[in-house]
Structures are given as structure tokens and as C-alpha cells.
N, C-alpha and C positions, 0 to 999 in steps of 0.2 A: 737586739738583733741587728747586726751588719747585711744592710742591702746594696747592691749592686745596680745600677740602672745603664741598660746599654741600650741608646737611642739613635735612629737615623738620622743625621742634623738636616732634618725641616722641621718649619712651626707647625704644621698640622701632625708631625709626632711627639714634638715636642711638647705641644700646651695639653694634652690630654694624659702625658708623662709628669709633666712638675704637677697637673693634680692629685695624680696617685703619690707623686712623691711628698704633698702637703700631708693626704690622710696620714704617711706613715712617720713623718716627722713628729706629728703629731700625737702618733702613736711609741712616740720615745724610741722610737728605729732612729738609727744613724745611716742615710742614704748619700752614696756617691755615685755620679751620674759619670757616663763615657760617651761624649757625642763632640759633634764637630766644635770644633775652635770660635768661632763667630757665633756659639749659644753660650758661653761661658757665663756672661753679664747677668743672662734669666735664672743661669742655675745659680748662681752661689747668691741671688738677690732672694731665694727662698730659703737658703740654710744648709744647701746638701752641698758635700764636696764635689770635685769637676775632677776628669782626668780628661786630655781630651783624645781623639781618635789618633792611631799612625797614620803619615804619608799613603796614600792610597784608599781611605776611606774618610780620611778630615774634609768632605766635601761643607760646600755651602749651596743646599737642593733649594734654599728660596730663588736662586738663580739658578735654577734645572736647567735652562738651553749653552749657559756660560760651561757646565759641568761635560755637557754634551752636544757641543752645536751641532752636530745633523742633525737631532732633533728639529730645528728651527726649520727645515727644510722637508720635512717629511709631514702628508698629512695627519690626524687621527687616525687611528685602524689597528692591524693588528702587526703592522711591518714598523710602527713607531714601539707598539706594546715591546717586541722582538728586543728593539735596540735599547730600549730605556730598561728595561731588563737584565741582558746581558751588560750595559756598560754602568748601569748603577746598583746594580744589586750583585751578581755573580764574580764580577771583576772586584768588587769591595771585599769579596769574602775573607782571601787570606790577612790585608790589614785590619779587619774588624776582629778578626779571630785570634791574631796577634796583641790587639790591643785589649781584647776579653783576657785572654791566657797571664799578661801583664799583672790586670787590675785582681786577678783571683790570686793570684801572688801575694801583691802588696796588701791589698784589702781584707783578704778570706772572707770574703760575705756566704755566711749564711744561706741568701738565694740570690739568685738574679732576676729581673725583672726586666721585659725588653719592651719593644715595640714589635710589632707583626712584621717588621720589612729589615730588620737586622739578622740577615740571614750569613752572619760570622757564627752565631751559636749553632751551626747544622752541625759542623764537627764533633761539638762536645754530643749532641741532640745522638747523631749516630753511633757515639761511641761508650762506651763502658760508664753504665751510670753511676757505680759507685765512684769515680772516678771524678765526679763534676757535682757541685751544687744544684739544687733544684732550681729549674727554671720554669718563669712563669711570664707568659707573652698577654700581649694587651693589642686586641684587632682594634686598630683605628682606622680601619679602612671596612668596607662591605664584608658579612661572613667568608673568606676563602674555603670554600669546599665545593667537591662534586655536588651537583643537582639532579634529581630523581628525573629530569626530564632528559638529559645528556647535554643542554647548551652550554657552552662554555661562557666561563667568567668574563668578565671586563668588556662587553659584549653591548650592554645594555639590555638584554633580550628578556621578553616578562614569562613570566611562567606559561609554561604550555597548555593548550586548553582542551586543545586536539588531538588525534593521532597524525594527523596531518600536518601540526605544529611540532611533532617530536621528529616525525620523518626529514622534516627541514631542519632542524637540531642537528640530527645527525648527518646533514652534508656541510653544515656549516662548520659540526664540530673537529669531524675529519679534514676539510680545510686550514682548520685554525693551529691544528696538531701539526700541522707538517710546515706551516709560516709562521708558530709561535713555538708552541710545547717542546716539540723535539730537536728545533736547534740548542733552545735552551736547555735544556737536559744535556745534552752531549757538552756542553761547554762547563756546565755545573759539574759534571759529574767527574767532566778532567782535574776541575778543583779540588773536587773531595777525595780525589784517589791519591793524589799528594799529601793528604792527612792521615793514610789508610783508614778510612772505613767506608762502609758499604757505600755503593751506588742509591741514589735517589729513585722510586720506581712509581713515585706520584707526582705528578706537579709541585714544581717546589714552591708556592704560595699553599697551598695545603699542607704542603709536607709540616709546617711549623704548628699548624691547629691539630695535627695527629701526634706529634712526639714531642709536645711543650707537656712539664707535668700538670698544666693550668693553662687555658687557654681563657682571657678576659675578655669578653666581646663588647665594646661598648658602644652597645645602644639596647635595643627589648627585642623579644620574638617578635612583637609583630609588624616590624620595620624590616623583617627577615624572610624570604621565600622559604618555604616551610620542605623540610626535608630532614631526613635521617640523621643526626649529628653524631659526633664524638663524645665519648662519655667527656672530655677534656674541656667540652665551651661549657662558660658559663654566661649569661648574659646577665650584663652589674651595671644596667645602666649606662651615663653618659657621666663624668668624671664632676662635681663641683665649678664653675667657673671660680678662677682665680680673683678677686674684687683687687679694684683700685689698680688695674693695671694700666689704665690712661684715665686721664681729669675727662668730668664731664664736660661738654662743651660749653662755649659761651652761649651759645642759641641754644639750651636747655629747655628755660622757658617758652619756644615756640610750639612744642608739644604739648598741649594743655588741653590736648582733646577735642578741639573744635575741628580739628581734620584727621580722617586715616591716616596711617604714617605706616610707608611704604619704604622697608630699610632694604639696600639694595649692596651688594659686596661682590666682587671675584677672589676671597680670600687672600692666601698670601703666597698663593706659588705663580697661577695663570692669569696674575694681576699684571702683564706687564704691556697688554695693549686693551685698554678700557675701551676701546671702540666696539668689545666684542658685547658689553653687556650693561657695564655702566654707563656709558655714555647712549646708548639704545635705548635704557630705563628711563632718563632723565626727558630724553628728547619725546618718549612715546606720553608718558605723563605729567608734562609741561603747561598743558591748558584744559588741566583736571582741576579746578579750583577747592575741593572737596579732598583735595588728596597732598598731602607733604613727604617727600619726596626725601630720606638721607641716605645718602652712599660715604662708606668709606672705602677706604683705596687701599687698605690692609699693610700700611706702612710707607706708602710713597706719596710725592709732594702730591697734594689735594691739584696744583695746577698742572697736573700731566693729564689729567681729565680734558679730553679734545672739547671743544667748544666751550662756548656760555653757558653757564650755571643758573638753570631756569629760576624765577622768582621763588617759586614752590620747591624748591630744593635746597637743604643744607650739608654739606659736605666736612671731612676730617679725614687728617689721615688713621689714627685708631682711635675707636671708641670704649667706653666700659660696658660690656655685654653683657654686664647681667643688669646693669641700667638699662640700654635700646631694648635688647628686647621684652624687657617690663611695656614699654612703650608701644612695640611693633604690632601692627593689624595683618602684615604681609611682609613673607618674607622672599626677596627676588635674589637668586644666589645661583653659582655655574653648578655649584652640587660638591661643594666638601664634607666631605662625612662630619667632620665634627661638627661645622657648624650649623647641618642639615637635623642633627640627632639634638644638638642644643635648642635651636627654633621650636622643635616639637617637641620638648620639653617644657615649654614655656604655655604649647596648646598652640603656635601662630601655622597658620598655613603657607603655603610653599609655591610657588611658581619657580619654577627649575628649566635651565639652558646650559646645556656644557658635554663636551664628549672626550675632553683630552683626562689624562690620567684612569683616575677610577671611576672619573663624575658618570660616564652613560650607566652606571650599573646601582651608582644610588640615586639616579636621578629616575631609571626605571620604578625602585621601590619607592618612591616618594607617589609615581601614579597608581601601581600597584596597590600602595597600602591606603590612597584616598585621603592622603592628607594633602595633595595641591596636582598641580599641573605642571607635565614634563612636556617642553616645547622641543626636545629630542633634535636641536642646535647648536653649535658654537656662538652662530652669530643673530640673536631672534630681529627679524622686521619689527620695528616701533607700535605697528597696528597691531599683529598680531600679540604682540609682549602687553599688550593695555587690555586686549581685550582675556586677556589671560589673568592678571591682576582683576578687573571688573568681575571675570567670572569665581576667581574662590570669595571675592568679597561680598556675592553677591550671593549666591548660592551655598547657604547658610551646610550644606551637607561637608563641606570640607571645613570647615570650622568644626564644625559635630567632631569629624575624624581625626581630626588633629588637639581638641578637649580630651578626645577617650585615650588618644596615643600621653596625651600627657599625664592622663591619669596612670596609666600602666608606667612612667619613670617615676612618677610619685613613690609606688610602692616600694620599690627599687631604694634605701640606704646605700648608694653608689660606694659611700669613703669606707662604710661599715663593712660592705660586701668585701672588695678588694682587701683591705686590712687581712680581715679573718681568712681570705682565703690566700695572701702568701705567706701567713701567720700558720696554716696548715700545712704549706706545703715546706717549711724551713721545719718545722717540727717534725715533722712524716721523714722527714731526710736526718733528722738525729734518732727516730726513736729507732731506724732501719739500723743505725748504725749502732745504736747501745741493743740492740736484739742479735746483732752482727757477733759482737766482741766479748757479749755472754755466751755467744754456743762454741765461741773459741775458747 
């Protein structure tokens, strides 16, 4: 089976893409991957071909503010959501779409296989299915769908408990609709009428979880605010970490158990001023003598970390994560889905700070679901960030929650799950077609 993989070029779509792309390589699929130019190195280091994006969606998203500087000037909210929206997803669509329509040419893959935020496949999504391969998307970011309560997404908002909690939903939601939703929609839907097919008449972050033939959500229900889905989600877990993709460090040995070990990260998109989270960690638990302290910097020089580098602290620029967190007692992170759904696979507890991107809305479900504590900051106080770490380690009931969340990806066969199901969905689309060309 010829697979297609068409990916947003950032690593936090990316590393949870080359895993599904291991299971199927594995699985004697031939996979060629479509994403930005600057991930070439990672895909063809696994085995799959590369094509890479057209001019107008070959972005490089590890540098989000370079791709879009007013962002850099705007705070978190919903008038940042607006712009990073419109100028990185709706503006990519016709080069993403161009560069799909290319690779189904050259390739003819069997199916496609995306990430949740490659919204260049809405064209094909809208239009005559016989007409296009089956596609199957992979959420690496929070469930995208309506909520039985009406708050809107990316919001951070936790489920409703009240009617009183709903009545406030719905002036927030009405707010967010007419400085989010609906400019986006009028700008989206000028693109898609240039491809003739229908107009969009849901949030187009939804729209891809209702008309993918596969929706892969990876993490479990119950990292999930629980609601009505799509017959289309399935949830498969959290993807295999990829081993050996950085050496372990020299100060390996320093972890030998004699101290907690408190791994601390801003990932690898909103790592570019560590003052927000690492450098707060390090400083708040500095004269914890009980506590070891590793941050990495998610691919930037370890000395861009403002200050001195406490005693109790060891530092890299990337680690092998399925090594730290073997290790980790805590884990202090701004809230990337991936590596928020990897942690609690491992059973580690979670102290969370972060509001730009997606982070308020899985850093909600992190307090939510009782696997740690959301400090609901970009920038936490030192006191406050210590006494947050003290309290899940202390308080034996988020460890509980975050043992029982790891038991639920246990059961979860993630490489097995996915496999079989775009192994369904590439078959379901030939047997449609040999049922097609017998009744002709």
C-alpha cells in the first residue's frame, strides 16, 4: 500500500507523524511524507520519501513569530487565535492543496494521512469522494469539536458545572464568534469557492474531525471532556516514541534515585524566551536539596537559559524521552499535547503553565482530568511553581490519576490501532470501487 503523509512543518506534528509513519513502514507500506523543507533530514532518516511543500505553505512553524511577526506583538487571547489562524492555516490552503493535488499524481497513494491542522485537504474533504483517496487525519492537538456545554475551544474553559457556568459560555461564546469564528470563516470560505465546492458551515477546526474518513485522536477518553463525538474519532492512544533520537547525556548517572527528578521543557515551538518557564523552574527549585532539577530547551543552545544553572540542575539541548521520562517524578511543561499525553503515559504527574497556542485547553484537561496542576500562566511566580511541584508530589492522589491514565494508554496497541485502521480505510476505498465497476 502507497501512503501519502501530508504534514504541517512543525515538530509537534511532525514527531507524532514519523511515528505513525514507523508503524506503517513497518508494516511494509511505502510512506512519502509532504511538509516543509527544513523537516527533510527527520523524514528520510526514517525510510519514507520527502516531497516537500509549494512556496506559500514551505513554512518553518518551530519559528511561528519569524512566519508571522505580529504575532510577537499581540497578547494571548482570541485576536492572536484570529491572526495565527488566518495567516497560518487559511492563507496555506491553496499551496498545501497544490502541493497534495502534485503528490496524488506522482504517487497515487492508496490513502492519505494528515495531521489535524493541514487544512489544504478541505477541498478534496468537500468535494466528490470518489474523486480523491481516503483520508485519514491524526489530532495532535486537543479533541476539535463542539462541547455539550457551548464554550468555545482554545479558551482553556473546564467543563461546565452549572447553569450558570453555561449562561457565561454563552456570552463568551458569542464574543469569540464574532473576534474569532466569523472573520475566519468569511476569509476561508473565499478560498474554498475558488476550488468550487461548498462553503464551510462549522468551525473549520471541526470541520476536518467530521469529513476525514478516520479521525485519529491521540491520546484516551479520558484526557477528553466528554461529549457527543463523531462516529469518525477514534482514540489510539499516544504514538510509540521514536528511540535513540538524541545520546543520553553525560550526567546520566546523576539520576540514580537518591533525588526526585523534576524534568521541566517549553517544547519546541514557545521555547524562544525561557524566562517564561524554565528559567522560573530552575530558580523556584534551586534550594530543594531532595529535588534534581533537568530542563531541556527543545533544540536551542542550553546557554540561552538566562542565568546560573543551580547546583540541583542538569540541562541539554534534546534528550531521549523515552529514557527522562523512565526517570521523571514530575513533569513541569507549558502544555504540548504531545508531550503532556507522553508523560501520562509513563503514569508521571504534571504541573502545567502556558496559554499561547493550544496549551490553555490541555492544560485545562490536565486539572480537569486530576493528573496535576494548571497554574492557568504564561509566566508562573517561582513560590508559587514550587509549591505546585510539592503539592502533586506530595499528595499521593495525582500520582493515583496519572498510574490509572497510564493504565488506560497501556491498553491502547497505538502502532496496531492506527495500522489497521488506515489499512481499512485504503481497502474500504478499493472494495467501494470494485462494487462501483461490477454494477457497471
Amino acid at each position: 500500500m502507497k501512503v501519502l503523509i501530508a504534514c504541517t512543518p512543525a515538530t509537534g506534528h511532525l514527531n507524532p507523524l514519523l511515528a505513525v509513519a514507523h508503524g506503517l513502514i513497518d508494516d511494509r507500506h511505502d510512506v512519502t511524507f509532504l511538509t516543509g523543507s527544513v523537516l527533510r533530514p527527520r523524514v528520510e532518516a526514517i525510510g519514507a520519501g520527502f516531497r516537500a511543500l509549494p512556496a506559500g505553505a514551505d513554512f518553518d512553524l518551530r519559528v511561528m513569530d519569524e512566519v508571522v511577526p505580529e504575532l510577537k506583538t499581540i497578547a494571548p487571547g482570541p485576536q492572536w487565535l484570529r491572526i495565527a489562524m488566518e495567516r497560518l492555516f487559511v492563507d496555506a490552503i491553496p499551496a498545501q492543496h497544490a502541493g497534495l493535488q502534485l503528490a496524488l499524481r506522482d504517487v497515487r497513494p492508496d490513502v492519505v494521512v494528515g495531521d489535524d491542522m493541514i487544512f489544504g485537504v478541505l477541498p478534496m474533504l468537500l468535494g466528490q469522494r470518489a474523486n480523491r483517496p481516503p483520508v485519514v487525519l491524526c489530532g495532535t492537538s486537543i479533541l476539535h469539536w463542539t462541547r455539550d456545554d457551548g464554550a468555545p475551544l482554545f479558551l482553556g474553559l473546564p467543563p461546565a458545572a452549572t447553569q450558570a457556568d453555561r449562561d457565561k459560555y454563552a456570552v463568551i461564546a458569542q464574543e469569540f464568534d464574532g473576534i474569532v469564528n466569523e472573520p475566519v470563516a468569511e476569509r476561508l470560505n473565499g478560498v474554498l469557492a475558488k476550488f468550487g465546492v461548498g462553503s464551510l458551515t462549522m468551525p473549520m477546526f471541526e470541520s476536518v474531525v467530521a469529513l476525514a474518513d478516520a479521525y485519529l485522536q491521540l491520546s484516551v477518553p479520558s484526557f477528553e471532556f466528554p461529549r457527543k463525538l463523531p462516529p469518525t474519532v477514534h482514540f489510539v492512544g499516544t504514538p510509540p516514541i521514536i528511540p535513540n533520537q538524541a545520546p543520553v547525556p553525560p550526567w546520566a548517572a546523576d539520576l540514580d534515585g537518591t533525588r526526585k527528578v523534576v524534568l521541566v521543557t517549553q517544547g519546541t515551538v514557545a521555547n524562544h524566551n525561557f524566562d517564561l518557564l524554565v528559567a522560573p523552574t530552575l530558580k523556584a527549585l534551586a534550594n530543594e536539596p531532595d529535588l534534581l532539577v533537568v530542563a531541556t530547551t527543545g533544540g536551542r543552545p542550553v546557554d540561552t537559559i538566562p542565568g546560573a544553572i543551580p547546583s540541583n540542575a542538569r540541562v541539554a539541548s534534546y534528550l531521549p524521552f523515552e529514557w527522562i521520562l523512565r526517570k521523571a517524578d514530575v513533569f513541569v511543561t507549558n502544555g504540548g499535547y504531545g508531550s503532556v499525553n507522553q508523560a501520562m503515559s509513563y503514569g508521571i504527574p504534571i504541573v502545567s503553565a502556558g496559554l499561547t497556542e493550544d496549551k490553555a485547553d490541555v492544560n485545562a484537561r490536565v486539572a480537569w482530568s486530576g493528573v496535576g496542576v494548571n497554574l492557568a500562566t504564561n509566566q508562573p511566580d517561582p513560590r508559587v511553581l514550587r509549591e505546585a511541584v510539592r503539592t502533586v508530589l506530595e499528595k499521593p492522589g495525582y500520582r493515583a490519576r496519572a498510574a490509572s491514565m497510564a493504565d488506560e494508554f497501556a491498553k491502547r496497541d497505538t502502532r496496531a490501532l492506527i495500522v489497521r485502521i488506515v489499512n481499512e480505510a485504503a481497502t474500504g476505498k478499493k472494495a467501494r470501487a470494485r462494487r462501483n465497476a461490477a454494477a457497471a
